[in-house]
N, C-alpha and C positions, 0 to 999 in steps of 0.2 A: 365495498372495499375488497378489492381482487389482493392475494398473495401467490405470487408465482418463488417456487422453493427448486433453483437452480443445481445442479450439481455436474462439476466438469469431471471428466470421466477418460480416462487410460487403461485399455486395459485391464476391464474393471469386471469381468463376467462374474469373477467367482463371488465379488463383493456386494456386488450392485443390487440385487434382491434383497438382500441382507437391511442394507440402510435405506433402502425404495420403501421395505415394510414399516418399517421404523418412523415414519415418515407422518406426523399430525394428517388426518381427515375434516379435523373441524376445529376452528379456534373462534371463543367469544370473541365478538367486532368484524371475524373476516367472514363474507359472505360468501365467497369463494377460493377455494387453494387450489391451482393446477402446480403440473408438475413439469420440470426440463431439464435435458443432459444435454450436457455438449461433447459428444463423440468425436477427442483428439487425434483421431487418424489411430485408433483402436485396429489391433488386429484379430482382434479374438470376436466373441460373439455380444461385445458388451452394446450392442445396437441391438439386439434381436432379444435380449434381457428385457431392455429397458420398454420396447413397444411389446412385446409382449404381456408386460406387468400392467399396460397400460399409461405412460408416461403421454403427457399433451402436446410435447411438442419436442424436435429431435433439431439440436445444430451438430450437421456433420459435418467435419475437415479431411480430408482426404489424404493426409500427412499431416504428424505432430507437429506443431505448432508451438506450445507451450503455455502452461499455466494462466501466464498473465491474458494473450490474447483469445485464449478459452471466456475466461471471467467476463471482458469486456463484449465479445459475440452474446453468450447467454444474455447479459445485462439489454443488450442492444434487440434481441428479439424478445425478450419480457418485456418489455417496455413499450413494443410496438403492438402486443400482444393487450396491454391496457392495463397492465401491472400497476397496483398500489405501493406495494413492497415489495422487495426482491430480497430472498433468503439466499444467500450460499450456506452451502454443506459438504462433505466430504463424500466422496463411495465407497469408502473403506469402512463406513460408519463406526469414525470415531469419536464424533460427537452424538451426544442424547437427541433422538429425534422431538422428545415431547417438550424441549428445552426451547424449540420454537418459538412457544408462545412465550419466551420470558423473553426474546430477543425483539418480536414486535409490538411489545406492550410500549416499551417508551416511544415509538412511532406512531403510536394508534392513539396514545395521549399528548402527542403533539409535544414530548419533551425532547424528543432529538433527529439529527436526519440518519445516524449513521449507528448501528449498536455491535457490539463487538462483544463475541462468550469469550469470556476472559474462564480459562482451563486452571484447577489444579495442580498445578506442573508438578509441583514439589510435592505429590500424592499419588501423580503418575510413572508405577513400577516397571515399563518397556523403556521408562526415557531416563538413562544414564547419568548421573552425577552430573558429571561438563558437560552433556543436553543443557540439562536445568539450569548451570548457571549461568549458559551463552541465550538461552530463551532469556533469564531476568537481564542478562546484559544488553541482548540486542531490543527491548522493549525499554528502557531504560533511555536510550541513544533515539528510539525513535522517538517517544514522548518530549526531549529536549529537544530534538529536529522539528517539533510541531506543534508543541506549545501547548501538548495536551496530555495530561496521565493516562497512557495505554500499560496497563499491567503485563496485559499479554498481546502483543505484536502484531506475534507471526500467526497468530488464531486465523483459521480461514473461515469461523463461522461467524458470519456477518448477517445483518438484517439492513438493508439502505430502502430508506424515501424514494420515491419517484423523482423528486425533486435533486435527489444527492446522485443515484443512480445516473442521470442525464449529466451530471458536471464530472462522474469519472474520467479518468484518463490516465494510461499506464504506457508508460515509454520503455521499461525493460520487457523482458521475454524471461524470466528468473522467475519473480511471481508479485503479485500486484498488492501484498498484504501490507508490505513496508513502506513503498511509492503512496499509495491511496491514504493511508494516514497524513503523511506529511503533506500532499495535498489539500485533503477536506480539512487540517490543521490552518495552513493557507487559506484557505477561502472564507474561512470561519465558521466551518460547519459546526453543530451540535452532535460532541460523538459519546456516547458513554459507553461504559464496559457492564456487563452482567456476569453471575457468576457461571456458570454451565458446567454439567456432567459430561463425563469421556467412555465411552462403552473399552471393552477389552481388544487388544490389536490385531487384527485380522490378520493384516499383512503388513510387511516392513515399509518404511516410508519411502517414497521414489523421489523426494523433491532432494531429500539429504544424504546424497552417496558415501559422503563423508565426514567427517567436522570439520578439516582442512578449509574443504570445499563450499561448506556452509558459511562459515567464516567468510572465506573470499568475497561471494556473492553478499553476501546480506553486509558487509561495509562496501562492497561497489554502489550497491542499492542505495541505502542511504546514503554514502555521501553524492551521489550521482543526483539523487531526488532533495537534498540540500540545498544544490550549486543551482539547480534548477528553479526553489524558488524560494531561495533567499539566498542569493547570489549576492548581495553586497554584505550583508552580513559576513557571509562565508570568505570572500576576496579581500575584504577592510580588514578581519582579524588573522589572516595571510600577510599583509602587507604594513600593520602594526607587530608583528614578530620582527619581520627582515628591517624595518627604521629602526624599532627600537633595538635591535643589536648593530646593526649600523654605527646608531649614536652611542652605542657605551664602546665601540670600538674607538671608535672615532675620538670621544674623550679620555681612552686612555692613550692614545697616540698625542695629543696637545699634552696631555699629565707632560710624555717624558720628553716633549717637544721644547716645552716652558723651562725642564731641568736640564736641557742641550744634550739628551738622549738621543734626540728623536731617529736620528739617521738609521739607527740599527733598527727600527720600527716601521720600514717603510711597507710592509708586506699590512699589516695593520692598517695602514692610510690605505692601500689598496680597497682591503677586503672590507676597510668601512662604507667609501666610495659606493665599493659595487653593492652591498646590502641596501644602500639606502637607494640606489638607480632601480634596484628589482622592489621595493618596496613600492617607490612612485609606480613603476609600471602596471605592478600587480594592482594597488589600489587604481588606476583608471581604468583595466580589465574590469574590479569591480563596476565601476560607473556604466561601463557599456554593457555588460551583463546584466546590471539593473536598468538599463532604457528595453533591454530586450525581453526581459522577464514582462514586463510593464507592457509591452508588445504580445507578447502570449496571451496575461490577463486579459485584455483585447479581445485576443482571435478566441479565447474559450471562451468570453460570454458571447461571443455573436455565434460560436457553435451552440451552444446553451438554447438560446434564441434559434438558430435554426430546427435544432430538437424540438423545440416545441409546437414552431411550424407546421414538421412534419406529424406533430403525433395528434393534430389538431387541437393544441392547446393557447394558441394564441391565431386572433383575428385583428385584420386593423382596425378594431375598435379596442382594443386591448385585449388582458388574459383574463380568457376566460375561468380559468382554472390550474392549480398548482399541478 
């Protein structure tokens, strides 16, 4: 059982030894843990840290990138690398390194694909009042986007399967913590939460320049990764809004229509008309969004399937192995 423990890296010189050390040597079940940064177009020396200290394997970009397509490159060379597990972590080490093993145990007892350290928010004294209670909000909204209790969301420290690893996929550039739930939500993965420690804050966080800001992104996120995959859900309850005010329009124009009102209500008949025109519309936007989603499902398992081609995991005599 290989576990390869990822960590995507900006900029990271002063931090990066710090959570490298911090970092499990040996966990009952895993007979092997390497180690891997993703070097997002860093301008500092957090490359010459990292192979220095000794790390097994370096993805370099040559310009920043961002967050999400970080996660998915590491994911994408662990995995070619022969990875069982794939741990993400932070460089600022702000999660407990030895907190590892409590994140691959339900993986290594075949209870889930996906494990998520769910943080003591409301314990941790760098993060601000309205931090804490847009972290329980925006976990909150993603659990309802995915049909699964994630306490803590926006946690970036994750433990994924082999199996759950190869069906990621992240369509923003913002960060992939919010998208990837409500996917493997979708697909019906197994995700639990554990509870994990937070060390003291090295440095200020780079993802959240602002609250404004954070806010923005993380409702584009979700509702973006939504519309993507439950898209009729999303477009049907859009276009049961605009009928059903349509029709109470609509029936109070007959009310004063019946009592030979109605003339001075003609703006009423209008604006019922058009509620109920965009209501139709929006719901067959639903339908074709749901033929396309259905399309996606598709193209990701035959990517699935190809993944595993390539990692020599399937022969045409079938799979060999998960």
């Amino acid at each position: 059982m290989k576990l390869i423990i990822q960590i995507p890296c900006y900029n990271e010189a002063e931090t990066l030894e710090v959570a490298l050390n911090d970092l499990p040597k040996q966990i009952d079940g895993i007979d092997e843990i390497e180690y891997l940064i993703i070097n997002d177009g860093s301008t500092d020396e957090t490359e010459r840290v990292a192979i220095e200290w000794g790390v097994n394997y370096v993805v370099h970009f040559k310009r920043n990138l961002g967050l999400a397509k970080g996660f998915l490159a590491g994911l994408d060379l662990a995995l070619r690398q022969g990875a069982d597990i794939i741990v993400n972590t932070d460089a600022d080490n702000q999660y407990c390194g030895a907190d590892i093993e409590k994140l691959v145990r339900p993986i290594l007892n075949k209870e889930a694909d996906i494990v998520i350290g769910e943080r003591p928010i409301d314990e941790i004294t760098h993060f601000s009042h309205l931090k804490k209670k847009l972290q329980h909000i925006g976990s909150k909204a993603v659990s309802v986007a995915s049909n699964v209790e994630i306490p803590d969301a926006p946690s970036g420290f994750r433990a994924y399967s082999r199996k759950a690893a190869m069906r990621m996929n992240v369509h923003n550039e913002y960060t992939y913590t919010l998208e990837t739930i409500v996917q493997a939500g979708r697909n019906k993965m197994a995700i639990v939460s554990v509870p994990v420690r937070t060390n003291a804050e090295l440095r200020k966080s780079r993802l959240m320049h602002s609250i404004f800001e954070y806010i923005k992104k993380s409702v584009l996120t979700i509702t973006r990764a939504v519309i993507m995959y439950k898209p009729l859900q999303f477009f049907v309850t859009i276009a049961l809004i605009s009928l059903l005010g349509g029709v109470a329009i609509g029936v109070r124009f007959l009310y004063f229509y019946i009592h030979g009102t109605g003339s001075g209500h003609i703006q009423s008949l209008l604006l019922a008309i058009m509620l109920i025109i965009i209501g139709c519309q929006t719901f067959v936007t639903g339908l074709q969004a749901d033929i396309i989603s259905a399309n996606r499902k598709l193209l990701e398992d035959i990517q699935f399937r190809v993944k595993k081609l390539e990692l020599g995991l399937l022969d045409p005599e079938g799979e060999k192995k998960e």
